[in-house]
C-alpha positions in Angstrom: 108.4 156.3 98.0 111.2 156.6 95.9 113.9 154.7 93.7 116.9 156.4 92.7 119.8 155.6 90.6 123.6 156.9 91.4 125.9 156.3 88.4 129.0 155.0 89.7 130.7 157.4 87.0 129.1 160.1 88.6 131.1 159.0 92.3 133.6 161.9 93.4 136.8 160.2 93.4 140.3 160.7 96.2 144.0 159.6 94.7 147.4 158.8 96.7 150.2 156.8 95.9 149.0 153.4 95.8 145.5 154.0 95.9 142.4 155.4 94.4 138.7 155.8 96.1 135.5 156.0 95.0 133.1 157.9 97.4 129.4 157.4 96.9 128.5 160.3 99.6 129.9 163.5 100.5 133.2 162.1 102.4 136.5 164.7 103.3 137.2 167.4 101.1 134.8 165.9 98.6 131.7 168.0 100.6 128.3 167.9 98.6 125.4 168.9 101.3 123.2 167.7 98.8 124.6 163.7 99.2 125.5 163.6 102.6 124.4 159.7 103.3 121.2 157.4 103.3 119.6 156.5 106.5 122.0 155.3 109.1 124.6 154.8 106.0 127.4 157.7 106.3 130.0 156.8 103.9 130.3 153.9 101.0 133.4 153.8 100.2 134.9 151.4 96.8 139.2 151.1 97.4 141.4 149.9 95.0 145.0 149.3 96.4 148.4 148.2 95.4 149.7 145.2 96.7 151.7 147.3 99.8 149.6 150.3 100.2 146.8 151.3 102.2 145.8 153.3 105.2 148.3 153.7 107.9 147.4 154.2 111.8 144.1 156.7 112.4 141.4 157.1 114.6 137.6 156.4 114.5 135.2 156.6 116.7 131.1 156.0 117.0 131.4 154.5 113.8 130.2 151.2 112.9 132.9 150.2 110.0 131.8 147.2 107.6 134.5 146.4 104.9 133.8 143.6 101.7 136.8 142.6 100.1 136.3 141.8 96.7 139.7 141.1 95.7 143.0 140.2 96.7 143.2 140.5 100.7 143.1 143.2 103.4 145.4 143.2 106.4 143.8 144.8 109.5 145.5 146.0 112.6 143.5 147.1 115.3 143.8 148.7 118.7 141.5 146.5 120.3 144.6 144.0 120.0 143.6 142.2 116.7 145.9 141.5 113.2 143.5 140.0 111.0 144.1 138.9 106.7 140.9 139.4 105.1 140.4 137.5 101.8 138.2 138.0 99.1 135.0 136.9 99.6 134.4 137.7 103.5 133.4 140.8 105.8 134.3 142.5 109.2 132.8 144.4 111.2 134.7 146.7 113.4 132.7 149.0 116.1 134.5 151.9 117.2 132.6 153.0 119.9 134.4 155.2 122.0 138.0 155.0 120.1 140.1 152.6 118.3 143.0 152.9 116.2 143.6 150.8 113.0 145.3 150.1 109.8 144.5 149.1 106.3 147.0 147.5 104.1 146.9 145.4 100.9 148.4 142.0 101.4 151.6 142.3 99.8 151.5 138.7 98.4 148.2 138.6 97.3 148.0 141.0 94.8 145.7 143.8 93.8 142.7 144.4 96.9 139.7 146.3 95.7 136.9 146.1 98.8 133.9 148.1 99.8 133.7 149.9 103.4 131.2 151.4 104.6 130.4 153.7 107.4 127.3 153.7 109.8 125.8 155.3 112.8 125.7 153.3 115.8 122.2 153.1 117.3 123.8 153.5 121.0 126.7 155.7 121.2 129.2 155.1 123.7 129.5 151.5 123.1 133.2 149.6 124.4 134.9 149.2 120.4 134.7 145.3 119.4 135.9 143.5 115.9 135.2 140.6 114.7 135.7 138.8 111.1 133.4 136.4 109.2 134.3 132.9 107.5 134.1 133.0 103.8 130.2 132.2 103.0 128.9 130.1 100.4 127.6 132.6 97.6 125.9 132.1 94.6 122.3 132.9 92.8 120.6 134.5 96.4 121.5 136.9 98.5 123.2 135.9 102.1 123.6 137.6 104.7 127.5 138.1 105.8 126.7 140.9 108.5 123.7 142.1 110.4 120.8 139.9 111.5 121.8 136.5 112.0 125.4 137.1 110.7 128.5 139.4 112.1 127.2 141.8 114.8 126.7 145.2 113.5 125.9 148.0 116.5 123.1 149.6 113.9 119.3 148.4 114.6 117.8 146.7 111.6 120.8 146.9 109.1 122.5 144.0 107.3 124.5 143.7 104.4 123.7 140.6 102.0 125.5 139.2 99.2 125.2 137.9 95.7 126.6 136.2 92.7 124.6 136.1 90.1 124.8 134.0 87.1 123.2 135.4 83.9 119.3 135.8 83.4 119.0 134.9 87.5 116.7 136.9 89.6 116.6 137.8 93.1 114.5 139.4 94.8 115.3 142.7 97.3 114.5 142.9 100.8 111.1 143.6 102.1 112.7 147.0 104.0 112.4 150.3 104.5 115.2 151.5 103.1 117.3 149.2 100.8 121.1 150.3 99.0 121.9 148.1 95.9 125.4 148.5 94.5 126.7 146.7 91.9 130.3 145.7 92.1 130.7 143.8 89.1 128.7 142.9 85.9 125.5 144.2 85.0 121.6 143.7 85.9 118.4 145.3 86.0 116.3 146.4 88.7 113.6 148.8 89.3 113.3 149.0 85.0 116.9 150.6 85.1 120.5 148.9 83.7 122.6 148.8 86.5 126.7 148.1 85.7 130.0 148.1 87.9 129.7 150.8 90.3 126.5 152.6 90.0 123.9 151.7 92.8 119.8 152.5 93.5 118.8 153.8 96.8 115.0 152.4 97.5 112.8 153.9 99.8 109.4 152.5 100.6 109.2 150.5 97.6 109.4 146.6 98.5 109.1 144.3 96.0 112.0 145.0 93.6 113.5 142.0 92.1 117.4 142.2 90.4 118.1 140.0 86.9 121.4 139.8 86.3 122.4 140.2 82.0 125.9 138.7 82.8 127.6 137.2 85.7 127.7 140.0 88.7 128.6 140.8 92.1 125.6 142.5 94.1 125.9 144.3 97.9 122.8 145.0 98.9 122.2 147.3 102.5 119.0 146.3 104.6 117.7 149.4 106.8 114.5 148.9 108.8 
């Protein structure tokens, strides 16, 4: 049972022209084997881009890709024959399965995108690749479920990504999981008797229970394993 605070300072970080990347595991030629993910979670990744820049064609495969925008918009081009403007505010879900190609570029009218992708294992490997891209949900003081579960398909067992914006002094409460990933994309709040701010995150395991207060207006992401 455990309940462990990464500083978001403490992220290794990956620079190219037009964009900078946060890594909260082990990812490229930023190896730690000390942080190499968190249950079926491989990679969390937090992107800032220019409006214009991005990731040009590349490959993935048995890989199931969930990406949060958080600001500005995401253009997505896909092998399995989809073009797709994400905005702020909504989630996709692209399963790789046995190949697919794609790009990832900041909407060149819409300013600034900063979103949050991360990387899982596939429960099945071998699966025929799929996307698919969520309406815009209704957020506010409780977390909601934008993929997993009842939401977007996600080709991991048990996992689901939830959602928050908190007001001041509002409390939610974690899920009653296994294994739980809070990250705090904006603001700051408390959880587990620790101050959380823009970029740092707890991994919980076996520990149910926890409940989040937010000290001024935030933006939680909150992972659901189990």
């Amino acid at each position: 049972m455990s309940v462990v605070l990464y500083a978001g300072s403490e992220r290794s970080s990956t620079l190219a022209e037009g964009r900078s990347t946060r890594h909260s595991f082990s990812f490229g030629e930023r190896y730690d084997p000390a942080n190499l993910g968190f249950g079926p979670m491989l990679c969390h990744n937090d992107d800032d881009l220019v409006p214009g820049a991005g990731y040009g064609e590349h490959p993935h495969s048995e890989l199931e890709i969930v990406t949060w925008v958080l600001a500005g918009a995401l253009v997505h081009t896909g092998s399995t024959g989809e073009t797709h403007v994400l905005e702020a505010g909504r989630a996709q879900v692209l399963s790789a399965g046995t190949g697919v190609h794609h790009s990832e570029i900041a909407d060149a009218g819409s300013g600034p995108c900063r979103f949050v992708q991360t990387w899982l294992a596939p429960t099945t490997a071998g699966a025929v690749p799929s996307y698919v891209a969520g309406e815009a949900p209704s957020l506010g003081d409780g977390l909601v479920e934008v993929a997993g579960g009842e939401a977007l398909p996600v080709g991991t067992a048990r996992a689901r990504l939830l959602v928050a914006r908190l007001s001041p002094g509002t409390v939610v409460a974690l899920p009653d999981s296994a294994r739980q990933h809070v990250f705090v994309a904006a603001g700051s709040v408390v959880a587990a008797d620790q101050t959380l701010g823009d970029g740092d995150a707890l991994r919980v395991t076996d520990e149910p229970g926890h409940a989040v207060r937010a000290l001024t207006g935030s933006e939680l992401l909150v992972w659901s394993f189990g």
